[in-house]
C-alpha positions as CSV (number, residue, x, y, z in Angstrom):
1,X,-20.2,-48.8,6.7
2,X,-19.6,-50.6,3.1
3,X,-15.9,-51.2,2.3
4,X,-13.9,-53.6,0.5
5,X,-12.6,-56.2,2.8
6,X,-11.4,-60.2,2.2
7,X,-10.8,-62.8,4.5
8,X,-8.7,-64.9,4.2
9,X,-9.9,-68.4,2.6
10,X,-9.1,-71.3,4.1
11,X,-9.9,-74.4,2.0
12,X,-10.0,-77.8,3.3
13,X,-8.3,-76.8,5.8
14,X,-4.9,-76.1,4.3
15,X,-3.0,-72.5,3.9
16,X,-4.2,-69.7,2.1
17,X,-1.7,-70.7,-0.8
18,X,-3.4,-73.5,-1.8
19,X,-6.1,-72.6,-4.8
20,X,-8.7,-75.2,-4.5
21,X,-8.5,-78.9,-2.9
22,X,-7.0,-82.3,-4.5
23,X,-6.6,-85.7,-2.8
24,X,-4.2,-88.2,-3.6
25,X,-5.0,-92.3,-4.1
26,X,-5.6,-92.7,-0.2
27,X,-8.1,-89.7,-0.2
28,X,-5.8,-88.0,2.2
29,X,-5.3,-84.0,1.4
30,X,-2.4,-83.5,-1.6
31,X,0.6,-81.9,0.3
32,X,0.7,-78.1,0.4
33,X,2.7,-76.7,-3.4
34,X,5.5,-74.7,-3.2
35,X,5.4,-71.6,-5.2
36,X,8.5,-72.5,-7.0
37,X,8.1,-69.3,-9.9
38,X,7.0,-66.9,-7.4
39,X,8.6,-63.2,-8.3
40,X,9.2,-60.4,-6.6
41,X,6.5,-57.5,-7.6
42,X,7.1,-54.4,-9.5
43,X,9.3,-51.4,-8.0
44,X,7.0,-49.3,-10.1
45,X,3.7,-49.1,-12.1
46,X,5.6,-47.9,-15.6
47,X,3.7,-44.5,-15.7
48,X,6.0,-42.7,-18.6
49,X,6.6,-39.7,-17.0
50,X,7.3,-41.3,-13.3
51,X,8.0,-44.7,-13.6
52,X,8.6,-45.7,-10.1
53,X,6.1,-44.6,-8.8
54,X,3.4,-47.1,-7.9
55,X,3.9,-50.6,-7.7
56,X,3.0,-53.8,-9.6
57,X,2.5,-57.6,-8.5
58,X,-1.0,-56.7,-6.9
59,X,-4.2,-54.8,-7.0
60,X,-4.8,-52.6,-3.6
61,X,-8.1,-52.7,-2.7
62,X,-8.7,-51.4,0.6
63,X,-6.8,-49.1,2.7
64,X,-7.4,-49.0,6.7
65,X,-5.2,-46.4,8.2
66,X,-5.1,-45.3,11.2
67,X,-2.8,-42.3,12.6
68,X,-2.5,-40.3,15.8
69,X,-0.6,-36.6,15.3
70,X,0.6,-34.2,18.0
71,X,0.9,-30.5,16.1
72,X,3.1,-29.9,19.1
73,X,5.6,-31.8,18.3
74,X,5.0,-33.0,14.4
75,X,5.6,-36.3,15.6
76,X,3.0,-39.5,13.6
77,X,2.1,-42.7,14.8
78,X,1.2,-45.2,11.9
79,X,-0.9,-48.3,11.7
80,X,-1.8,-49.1,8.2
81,X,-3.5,-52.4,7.1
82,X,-3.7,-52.7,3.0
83,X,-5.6,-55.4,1.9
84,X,-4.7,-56.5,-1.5
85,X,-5.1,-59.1,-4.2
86,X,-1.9,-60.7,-5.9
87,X,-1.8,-60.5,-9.7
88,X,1.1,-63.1,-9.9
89,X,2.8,-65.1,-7.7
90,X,4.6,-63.2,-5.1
91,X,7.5,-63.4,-3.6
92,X,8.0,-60.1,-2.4
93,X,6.0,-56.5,-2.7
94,X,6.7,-52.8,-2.4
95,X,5.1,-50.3,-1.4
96,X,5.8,-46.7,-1.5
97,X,6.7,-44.7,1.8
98,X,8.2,-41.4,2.2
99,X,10.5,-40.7,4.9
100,X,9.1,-42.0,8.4
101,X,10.3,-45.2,10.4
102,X,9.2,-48.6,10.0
103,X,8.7,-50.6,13.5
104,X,7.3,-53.8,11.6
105,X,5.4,-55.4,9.2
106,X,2.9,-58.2,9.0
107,X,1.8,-60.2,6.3
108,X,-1.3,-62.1,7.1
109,X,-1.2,-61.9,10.4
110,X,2.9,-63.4,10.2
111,X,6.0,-61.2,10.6
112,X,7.8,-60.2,7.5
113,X,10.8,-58.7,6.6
114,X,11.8,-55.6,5.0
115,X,13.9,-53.4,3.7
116,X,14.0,-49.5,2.4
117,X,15.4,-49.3,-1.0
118,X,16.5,-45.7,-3.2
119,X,14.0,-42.7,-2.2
120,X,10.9,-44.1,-1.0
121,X,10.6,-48.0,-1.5
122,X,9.4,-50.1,1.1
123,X,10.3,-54.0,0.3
124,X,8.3,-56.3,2.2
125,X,9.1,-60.2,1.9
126,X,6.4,-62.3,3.5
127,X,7.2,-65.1,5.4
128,X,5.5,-67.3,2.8
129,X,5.0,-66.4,-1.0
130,X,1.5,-65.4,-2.0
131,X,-0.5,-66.5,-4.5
132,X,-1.6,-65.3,-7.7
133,X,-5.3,-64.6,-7.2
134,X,-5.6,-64.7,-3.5
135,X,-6.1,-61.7,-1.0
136,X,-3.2,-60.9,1.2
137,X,-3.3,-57.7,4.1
138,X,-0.1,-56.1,4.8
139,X,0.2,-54.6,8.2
140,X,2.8,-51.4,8.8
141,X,3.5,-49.9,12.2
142,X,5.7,-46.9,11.7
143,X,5.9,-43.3,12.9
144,X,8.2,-39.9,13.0
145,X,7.9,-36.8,11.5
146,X,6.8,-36.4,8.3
147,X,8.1,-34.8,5.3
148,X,7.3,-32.5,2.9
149,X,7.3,-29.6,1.2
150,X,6.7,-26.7,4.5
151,X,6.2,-28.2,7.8
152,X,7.7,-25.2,9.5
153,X,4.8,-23.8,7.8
154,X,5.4,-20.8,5.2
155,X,1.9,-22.1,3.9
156,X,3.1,-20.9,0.3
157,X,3.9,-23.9,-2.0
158,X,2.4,-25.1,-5.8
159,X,0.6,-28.1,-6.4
160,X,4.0,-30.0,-7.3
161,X,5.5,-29.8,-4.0
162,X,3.9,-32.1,-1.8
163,X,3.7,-33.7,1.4
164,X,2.9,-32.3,4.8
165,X,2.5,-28.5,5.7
166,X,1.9,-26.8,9.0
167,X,-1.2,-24.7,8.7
168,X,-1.1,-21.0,10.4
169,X,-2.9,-21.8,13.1
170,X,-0.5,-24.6,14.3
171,X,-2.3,-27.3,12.5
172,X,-0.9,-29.5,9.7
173,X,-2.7,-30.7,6.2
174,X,-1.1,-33.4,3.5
175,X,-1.9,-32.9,-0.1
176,X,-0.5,-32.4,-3.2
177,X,-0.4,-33.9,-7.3
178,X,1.3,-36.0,-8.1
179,X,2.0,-37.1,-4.9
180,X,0.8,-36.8,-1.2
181,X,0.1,-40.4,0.4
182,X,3.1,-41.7,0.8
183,X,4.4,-38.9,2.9
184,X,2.0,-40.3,5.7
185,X,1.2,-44.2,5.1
186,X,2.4,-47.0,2.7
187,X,0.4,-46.6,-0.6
188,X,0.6,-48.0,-4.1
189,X,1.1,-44.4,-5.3
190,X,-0.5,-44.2,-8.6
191,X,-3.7,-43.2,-10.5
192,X,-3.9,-46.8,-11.4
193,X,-4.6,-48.8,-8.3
194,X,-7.6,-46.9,-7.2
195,X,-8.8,-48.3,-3.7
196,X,-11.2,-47.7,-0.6
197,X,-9.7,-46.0,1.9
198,X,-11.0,-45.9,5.6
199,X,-8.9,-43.6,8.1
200,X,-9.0,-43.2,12.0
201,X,-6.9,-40.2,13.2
202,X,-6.5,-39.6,16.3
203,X,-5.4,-35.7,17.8
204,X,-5.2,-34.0,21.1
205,X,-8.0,-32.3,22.8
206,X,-9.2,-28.7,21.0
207,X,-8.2,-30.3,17.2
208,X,-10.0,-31.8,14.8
209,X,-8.8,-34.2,12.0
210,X,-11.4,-34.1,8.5
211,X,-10.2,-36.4,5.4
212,X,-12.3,-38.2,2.8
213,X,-15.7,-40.0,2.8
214,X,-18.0,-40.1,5.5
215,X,-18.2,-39.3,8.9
216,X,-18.3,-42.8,11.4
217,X,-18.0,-40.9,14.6
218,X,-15.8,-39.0,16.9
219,X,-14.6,-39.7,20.6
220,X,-13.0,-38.6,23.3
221,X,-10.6,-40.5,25.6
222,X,-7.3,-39.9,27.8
223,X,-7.0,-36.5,26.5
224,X,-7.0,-37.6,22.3
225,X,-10.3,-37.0,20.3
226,X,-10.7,-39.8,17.6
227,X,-12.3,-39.8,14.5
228,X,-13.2,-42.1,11.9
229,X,-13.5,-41.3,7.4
230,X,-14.9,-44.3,5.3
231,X,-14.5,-43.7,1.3
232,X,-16.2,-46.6,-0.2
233,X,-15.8,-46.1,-4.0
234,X,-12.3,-46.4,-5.2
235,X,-9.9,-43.3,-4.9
236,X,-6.8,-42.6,-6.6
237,X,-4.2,-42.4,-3.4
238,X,-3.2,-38.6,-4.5
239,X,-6.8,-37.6,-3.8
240,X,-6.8,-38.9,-0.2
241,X,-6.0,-36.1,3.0
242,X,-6.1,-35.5,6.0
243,X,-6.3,-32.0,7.6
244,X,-5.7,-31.1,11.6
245,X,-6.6,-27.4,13.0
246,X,-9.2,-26.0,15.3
247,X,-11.9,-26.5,12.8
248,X,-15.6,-25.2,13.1
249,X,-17.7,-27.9,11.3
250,X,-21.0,-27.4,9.4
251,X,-23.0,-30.5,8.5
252,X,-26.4,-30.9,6.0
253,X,-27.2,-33.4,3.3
254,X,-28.0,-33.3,-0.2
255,X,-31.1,-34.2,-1.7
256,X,-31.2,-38.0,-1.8
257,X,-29.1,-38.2,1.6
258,X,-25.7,-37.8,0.8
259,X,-23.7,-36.3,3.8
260,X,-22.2,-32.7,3.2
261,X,-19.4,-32.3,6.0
262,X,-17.9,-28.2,5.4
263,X,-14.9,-27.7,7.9
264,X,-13.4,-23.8,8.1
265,X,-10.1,-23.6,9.5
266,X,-9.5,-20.4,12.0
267,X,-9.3,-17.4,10.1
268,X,-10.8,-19.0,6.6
269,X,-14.8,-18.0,7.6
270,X,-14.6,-15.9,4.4
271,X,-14.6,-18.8,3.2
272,X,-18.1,-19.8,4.0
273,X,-20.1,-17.8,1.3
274,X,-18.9,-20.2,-1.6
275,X,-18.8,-23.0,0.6
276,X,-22.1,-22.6,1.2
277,X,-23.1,-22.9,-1.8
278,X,-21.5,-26.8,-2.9
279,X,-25.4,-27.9,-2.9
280,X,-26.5,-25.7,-5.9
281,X,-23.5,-26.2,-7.6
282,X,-23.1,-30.0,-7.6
283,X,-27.0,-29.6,-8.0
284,X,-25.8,-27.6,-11.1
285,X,-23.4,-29.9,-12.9
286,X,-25.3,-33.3,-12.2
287,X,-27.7,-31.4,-15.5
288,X,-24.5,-31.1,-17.1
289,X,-22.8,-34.7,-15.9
290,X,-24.6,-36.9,-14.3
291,X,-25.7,-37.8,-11.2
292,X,-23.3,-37.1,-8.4
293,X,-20.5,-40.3,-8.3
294,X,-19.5,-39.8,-4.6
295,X,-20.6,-41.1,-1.2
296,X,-20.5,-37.7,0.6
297,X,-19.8,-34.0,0.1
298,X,-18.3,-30.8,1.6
299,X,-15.1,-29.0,1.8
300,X,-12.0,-28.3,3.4
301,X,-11.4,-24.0,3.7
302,X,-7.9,-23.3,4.8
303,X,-6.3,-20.3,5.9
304,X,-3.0,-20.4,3.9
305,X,-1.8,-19.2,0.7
306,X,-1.6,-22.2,-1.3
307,X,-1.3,-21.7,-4.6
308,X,-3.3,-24.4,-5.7
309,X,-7.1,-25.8,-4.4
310,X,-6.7,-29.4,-4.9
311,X,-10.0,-31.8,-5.7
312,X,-9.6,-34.3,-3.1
313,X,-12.2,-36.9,-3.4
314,X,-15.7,-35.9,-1.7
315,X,-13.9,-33.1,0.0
316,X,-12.0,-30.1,-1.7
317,X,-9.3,-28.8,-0.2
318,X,-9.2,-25.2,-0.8
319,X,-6.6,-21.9,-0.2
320,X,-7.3,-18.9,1.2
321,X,-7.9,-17.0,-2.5
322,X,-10.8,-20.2,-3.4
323,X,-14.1,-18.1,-4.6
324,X,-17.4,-19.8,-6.1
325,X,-15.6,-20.3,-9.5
326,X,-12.6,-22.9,-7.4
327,X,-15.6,-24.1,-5.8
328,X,-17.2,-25.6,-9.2
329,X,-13.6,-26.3,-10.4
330,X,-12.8,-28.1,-7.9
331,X,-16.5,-30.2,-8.1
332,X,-16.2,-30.8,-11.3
333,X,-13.5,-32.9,-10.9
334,X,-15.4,-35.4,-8.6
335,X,-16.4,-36.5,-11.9
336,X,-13.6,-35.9,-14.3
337,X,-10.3,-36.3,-12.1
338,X,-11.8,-38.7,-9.0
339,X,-14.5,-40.8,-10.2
340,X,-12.4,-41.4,-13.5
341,X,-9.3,-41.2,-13.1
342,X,-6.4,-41.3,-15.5
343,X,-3.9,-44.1,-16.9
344,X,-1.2,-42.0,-17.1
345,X,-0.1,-38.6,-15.8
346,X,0.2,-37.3,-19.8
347,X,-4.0,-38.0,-19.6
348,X,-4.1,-35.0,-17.1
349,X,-6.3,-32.8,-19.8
350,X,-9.0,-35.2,-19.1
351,X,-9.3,-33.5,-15.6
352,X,-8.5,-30.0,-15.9
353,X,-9.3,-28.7,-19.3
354,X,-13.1,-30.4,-18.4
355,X,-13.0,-29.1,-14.6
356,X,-11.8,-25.7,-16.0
357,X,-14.6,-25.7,-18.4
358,X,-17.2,-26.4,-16.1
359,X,-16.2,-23.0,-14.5
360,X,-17.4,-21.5,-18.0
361,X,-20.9,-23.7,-18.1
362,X,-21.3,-22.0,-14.3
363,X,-20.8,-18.5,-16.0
364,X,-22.9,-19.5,-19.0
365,X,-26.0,-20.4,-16.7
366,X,-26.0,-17.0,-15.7
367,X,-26.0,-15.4,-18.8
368,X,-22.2,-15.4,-20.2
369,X,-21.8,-15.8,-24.3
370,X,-19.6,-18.1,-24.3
371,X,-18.5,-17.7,-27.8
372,X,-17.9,-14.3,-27.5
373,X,-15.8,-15.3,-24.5
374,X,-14.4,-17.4,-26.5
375,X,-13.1,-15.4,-29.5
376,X,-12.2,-12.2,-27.2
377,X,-9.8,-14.5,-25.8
378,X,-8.8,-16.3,-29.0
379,X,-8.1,-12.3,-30.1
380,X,-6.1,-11.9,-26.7
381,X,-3.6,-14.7,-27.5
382,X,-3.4,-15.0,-30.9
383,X,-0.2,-13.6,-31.0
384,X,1.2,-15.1,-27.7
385,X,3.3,-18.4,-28.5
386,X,3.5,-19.1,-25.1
387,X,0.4,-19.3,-24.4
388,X,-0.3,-21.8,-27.5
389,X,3.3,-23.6,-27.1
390,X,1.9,-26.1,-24.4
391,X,0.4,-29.2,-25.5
392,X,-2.7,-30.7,-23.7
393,X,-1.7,-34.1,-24.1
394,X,1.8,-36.2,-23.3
395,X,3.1,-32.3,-21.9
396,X,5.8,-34.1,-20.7
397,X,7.1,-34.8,-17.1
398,X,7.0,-32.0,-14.6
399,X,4.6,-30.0,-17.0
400,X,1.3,-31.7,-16.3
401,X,-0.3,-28.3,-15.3
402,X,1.3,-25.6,-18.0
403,X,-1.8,-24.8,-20.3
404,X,-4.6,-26.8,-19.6
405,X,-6.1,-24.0,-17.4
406,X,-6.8,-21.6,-19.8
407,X,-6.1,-23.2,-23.3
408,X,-7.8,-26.6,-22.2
409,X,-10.9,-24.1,-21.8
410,X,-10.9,-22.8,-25.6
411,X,-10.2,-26.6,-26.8
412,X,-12.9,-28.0,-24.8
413,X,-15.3,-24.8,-25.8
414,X,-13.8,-25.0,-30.0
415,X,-14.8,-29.4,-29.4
416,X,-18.1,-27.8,-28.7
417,X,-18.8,-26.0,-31.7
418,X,-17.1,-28.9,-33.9
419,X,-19.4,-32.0,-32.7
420,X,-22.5,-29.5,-31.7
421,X,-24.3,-28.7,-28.4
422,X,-26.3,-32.1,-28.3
423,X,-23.1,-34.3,-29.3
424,X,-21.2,-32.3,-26.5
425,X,-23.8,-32.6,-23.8
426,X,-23.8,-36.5,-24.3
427,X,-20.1,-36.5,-24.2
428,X,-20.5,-34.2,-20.8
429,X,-22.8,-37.2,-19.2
430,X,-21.9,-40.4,-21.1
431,X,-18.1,-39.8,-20.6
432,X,-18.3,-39.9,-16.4
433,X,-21.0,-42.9,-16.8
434,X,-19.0,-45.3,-18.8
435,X,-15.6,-44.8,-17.1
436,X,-17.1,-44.6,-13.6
437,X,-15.0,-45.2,-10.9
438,X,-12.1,-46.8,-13.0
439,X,-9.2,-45.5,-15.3
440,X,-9.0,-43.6,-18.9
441,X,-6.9,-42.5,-21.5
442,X,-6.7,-39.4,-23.9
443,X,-6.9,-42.5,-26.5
444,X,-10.1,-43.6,-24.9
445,X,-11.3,-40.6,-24.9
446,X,-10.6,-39.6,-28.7
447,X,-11.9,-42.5,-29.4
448,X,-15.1,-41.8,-27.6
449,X,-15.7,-38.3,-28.7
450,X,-15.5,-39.4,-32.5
451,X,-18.4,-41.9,-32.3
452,X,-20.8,-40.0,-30.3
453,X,-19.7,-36.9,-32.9
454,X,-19.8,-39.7,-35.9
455,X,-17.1,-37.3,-37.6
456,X,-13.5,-38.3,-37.9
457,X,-11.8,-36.0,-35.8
458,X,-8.6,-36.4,-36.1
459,X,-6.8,-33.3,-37.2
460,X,-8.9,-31.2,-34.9
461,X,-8.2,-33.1,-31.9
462,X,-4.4,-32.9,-33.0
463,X,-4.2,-29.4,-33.9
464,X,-5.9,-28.4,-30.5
465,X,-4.8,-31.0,-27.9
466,X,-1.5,-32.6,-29.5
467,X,0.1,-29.4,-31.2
468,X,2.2,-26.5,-29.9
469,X,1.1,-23.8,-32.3
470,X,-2.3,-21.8,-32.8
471,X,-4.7,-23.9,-34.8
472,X,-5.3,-23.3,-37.9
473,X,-8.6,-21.3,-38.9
474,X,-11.1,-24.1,-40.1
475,X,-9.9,-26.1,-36.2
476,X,-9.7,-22.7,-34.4
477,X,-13.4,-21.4,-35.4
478,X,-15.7,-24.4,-36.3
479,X,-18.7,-25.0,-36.3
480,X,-20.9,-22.0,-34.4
481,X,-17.1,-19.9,-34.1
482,X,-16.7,-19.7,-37.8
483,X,-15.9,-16.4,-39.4
């Protein structure tokens, strides 16, 4: 099992604090510094459209969490390590937690204190300042019953309305966009501090837990079945789970090795005939994007009316109404959505209006005109100013998922006929590759598309993604589309 963990340095023999060694006149060691313009950290990360979300003072990069849940009485036991490097001195840290009762905290292996601040802040101070530069681990033992959108379990809410949900088979499941971590350990909760995330849950006898990554193993002991999860490559917190229900599990590999782990919940074995078929597909778009960027495979097939799939990372988490096309949305985005991620939550077009299109490439491989597609549809709207009225980038707060569905498909298809099929398909596989594993911008990507097109494509990139009105003719059919 790879992951991302730091000791502690010790230099010389002196305190973690300390960044290298000095000796005075005698040769004796210089006395310990005091961190005399150490700050406290960031109660948020600045995103525009929720800026407290997140923290700042420190990179995560390594979550260890490790759970126990009883679906008979929704009650959560919590032990989450985060290791974590400071970016300036620190005097104190936050880190996001929703609901749910904090025993203690440790920092560095020392108790610390805290506090719980406005909806969802967790202020630790540790018992010493830490460094710029060097690793710290925060330790949080907490536990209760967790929030969220449905835990008596309607199983009917939209992506907004996170946290946990009790599945209809007297299970639970946590997910949800923007937010979903917090609800169940403490997180820097945002798209920006992408870390690996390792996760041990622990459930009584007959239920199984599934989440991210790999599979390390399951046990059985005093009545509790364990099982451990191990994401390697950096994940954006949102696109973390964890899913309890009487699963039946199905287990194969891709080509090359990488483990595919499917779990159906009760009553979602419909489910199985596009589940089956995740090989082929991400076998599919690795010609269209690259090889595959994750460390493992599968899905998660629910029973409940969700109305949203969501793309958690390695592992989808789909509703009850998920066919093949959710299946290749949803896979697409372990390249546009997981592996890069965005900077801000007004970037959000750079994982759906590209997932959604990949549903299109899927259709086109089996023998779908895509143009024609294209302008039946274009005919369709052309009319509709609601359907043009929502821009695909900087939408605003709260609007992140109003039209890059189905216009983000026509402005991703229209880009296609401006810069050309071979311009396109190296956008398709150079885009993942340069930005893998790590952040990006609509700005970086405009920026992108227009040297690999060697056009300037300005107004068409504003008309389609920036305005709130059809595009004019020459933007709305180039290239291959024009009249």
């Amino acid at each position: 099992m790879a992951r991302r963990r730091s000791a502690l340095l010790v230099l010389c023999s002196v305190p973690v604090l300390i960044m290298g060694c000095t000796t005075d006149k005698a040769g004796q060691p210089a006395p310990t510094p005091t961190l005399t313009d150490a700050l406290p950290g960031d109660p948020g990360a600045g995103d525009a459209y929720y800026p407290n979300d997140g923290n700042g003072g420190y990179d995560a990069l390594d979550y260890h969490v490790d759970v126990g849940f009883d679906p008979a009485t929704r009650h959560l036991d919590g032990d989450t390590t985060v290791t974590a490097k400071a970016t300036r001195n620190l005097s104190r840290f936050n880190l996001d937690l929703r609901g749910l009762d904090v025993k203690s905290v440790q920092v560095n292996d020392k108790p610390a204190k805290f506090t719980r601040e406005d909806e969802f802040e967790l202020v630790i101070t540790p018992a010493e300042p830490v460094a710029k530069d060097s690793m710290f681990r925060a330790r949080v033992l907490y536990s209760g019953t967790p929030a969220g959108a449905q835990l008596s379990g309607t199983g009917e809410s939209d992506i907004g309305e996170s946290g946990w949900q009790k599945s209809a088979s007297g299970g639970a499941y946590v997910l949800g966009e923007p937010h979903s971590a917090a609800y169940w350990y403490p997180v820097n909760e945002t798209p920006l501090d992408k870390a690996a995330f390792n996760l041990t849950a622990r459930v009584p006898d007959g239920w199984s837990a599934i989440s991210n990554g790999r599979e390390e193993g399951t046990t059985s002991a005093d009545g509790w079945t364990t099982s451990a999860w191990s994401e390697p490559n950096p994940v954006a917190s949102y696109l973390t789970t964890l899913a309890i229900d009487k699963f039946t599990f199905e287990r194969s590999t891709l080509p090359g090795g990488v483990p595919v782990v499917d779990a159906y919940a009760p009553g979602a074995e419909a489910r199985r005939a596009a589940g089956s078929q995740v090989p082929a597909v991400l076998a599919f778009l690795a010609t269209k994007f690259g090889p595959y960027p994750q460390s493992a495979a599968g899905g998660i097939y629910l029973d409940e009316n969700l109305h949203f799939s969501l793309e958690t990372q390695t592992r989808p988490t789909y509703a009850r109404w998920a066919d093949i096309s959710t299946v290749v949305h949803e896979n697409a985005h372990q390249w546009f959505g997981d592996s890069v991620s965005v900077k801000s939550w007004a970037d959000i077009c750079l994982n759906e209006c590209f997932a959604s299109y990949a549903q299109w490439l899927w259709a086109e491989k089996d023998g779908s005109d895509l143009n024609d597609r294209f302008l039946r549809a274009v005919e369709k709207y052309k009319n509709s100013k609601d359907f043009w009225a929502p821009p695909l980038y900087d939408m605003g707060p709260g609007q992140e998922f109003e039209g890059v569905y189905d216009k983000g498909i026509l402005a991703v298809h229209a880009l296609r006929a401006k810069i050309g099929d071979e311009a396109f398909n190296r956008v398709l596989k150079e885009w993942p590759a340069k930005y893998r594993h790590s952040n990006a911008s609509w700005s970086d990507f405009e920026e992108f598309v227009t040297a690999v097109a060697g056009q300037d494509l300005r107004s068409f990139l504003d008309a389609w993604f920036r305005g709130t009105t059809i595009p004019g003719d020459a933007d709305l059919f180039p290239g291959t589309l024009r009249r």
